[in-house]
C-alpha positions, -999 to +999 in steps of 0.1 A: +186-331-710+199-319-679+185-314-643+193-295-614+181-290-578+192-255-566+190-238-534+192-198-536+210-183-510+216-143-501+249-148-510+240-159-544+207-131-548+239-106-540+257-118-563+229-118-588+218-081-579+257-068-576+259-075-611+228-064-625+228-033-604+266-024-618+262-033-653+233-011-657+235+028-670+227+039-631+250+013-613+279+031-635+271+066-635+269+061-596+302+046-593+317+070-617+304+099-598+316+088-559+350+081-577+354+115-591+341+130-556+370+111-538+392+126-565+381+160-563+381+155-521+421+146-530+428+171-556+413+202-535+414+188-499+379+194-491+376+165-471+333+168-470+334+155-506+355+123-499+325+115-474+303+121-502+324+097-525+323+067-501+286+074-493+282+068-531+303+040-535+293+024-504+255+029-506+243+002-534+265-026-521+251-019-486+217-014-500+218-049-522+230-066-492+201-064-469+179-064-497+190-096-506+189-111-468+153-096-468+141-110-500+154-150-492+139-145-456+104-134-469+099-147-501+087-184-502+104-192-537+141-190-517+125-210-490+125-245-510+150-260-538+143-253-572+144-277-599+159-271-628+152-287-662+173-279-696+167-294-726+168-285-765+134-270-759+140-248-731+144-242-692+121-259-669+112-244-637+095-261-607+087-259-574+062-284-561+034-282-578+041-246-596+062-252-628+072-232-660+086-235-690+107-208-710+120-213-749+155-206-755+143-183-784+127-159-756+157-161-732+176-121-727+211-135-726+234-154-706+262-142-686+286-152-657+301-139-622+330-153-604+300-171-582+271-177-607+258-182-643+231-161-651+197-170-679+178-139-680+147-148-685+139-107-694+159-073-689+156-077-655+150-116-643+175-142-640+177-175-633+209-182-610+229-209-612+254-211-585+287-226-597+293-243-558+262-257-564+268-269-602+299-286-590+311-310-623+281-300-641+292-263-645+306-274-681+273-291-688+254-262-680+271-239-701+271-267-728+230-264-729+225-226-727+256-219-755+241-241-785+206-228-778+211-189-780+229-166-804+266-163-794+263-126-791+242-128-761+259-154-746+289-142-722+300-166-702+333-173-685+340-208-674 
């Protein structure tokens, strides 16, 4: 068993959303299209489209940003610590009085940034783990979650 007390900072809800936002279908298509505007700007010197390029580029990041420092502002969740409880059973989640349990069989996968590990929970919700935060216990995290869940969804970089 293992148990953590996390704080959630913007800086780590960026991180979380950068990554989800760019490895989806959208996120990609996006980037690949404000890239090949910048090219197309370079290639026919039709400076209008390079504006367009970093418009695209630049929008999401931007976008994410103050979404992030909106959501830990005004959501009560960010406002406290979390704790965090793993075991061979599952996650734990509580907050004061408010707890829940997840089963490893029902976690989405389990993936890493340069900043966080990531349990989704579902398609779209994550459970952050920031590695400042983990400190020495970054190897035990990673320990629980890869036993517990099929090595295909587990991508994790220590």
């Amino acid at each position: 068993m293992l148990e953590l007390t996390i704080k959630i900072e913007a800086g780590d809800l960026y991180d979380y959303m950068l990554r989800h936002s760019y490895n989806s279908p959208a996120g990609i298509l996006g980037s690949a299209f404000g890239g090949v505007l910048i090219l197309f700007a370079l290639a026919t010197k039709q400076w209008i489209f390079i504006v367009l390029g970093l418009v695209m580029l630049l929008y999401l990041p931007w976008t994410l940003f103050l979404r992030s420092r909106s959501q830990i502002l005004s959501n009560a969740a960010f406002q406290e610590p979390l704790h965090y409880t793993l075991d061979d059973e599952g996650l734990t989640i509580s907050q004061g009085d408010a707890q829940e349990k997840m089963a490893w069989e029902y976690m989405h996968k389990a993936v890493s940034t340069g900043r966080s590990i990531i349990l989704y929970t579902s398609p779209i919700n994550g459970t952050i783990f920031p590695r400042r935060q983990l400190g020495d216990r970054q190897a035990a995290v990673i320990g629980m979650i890869s036993p517990h869940m099929p090595p295909a969804k587990v991508k994790i970089r220590a």
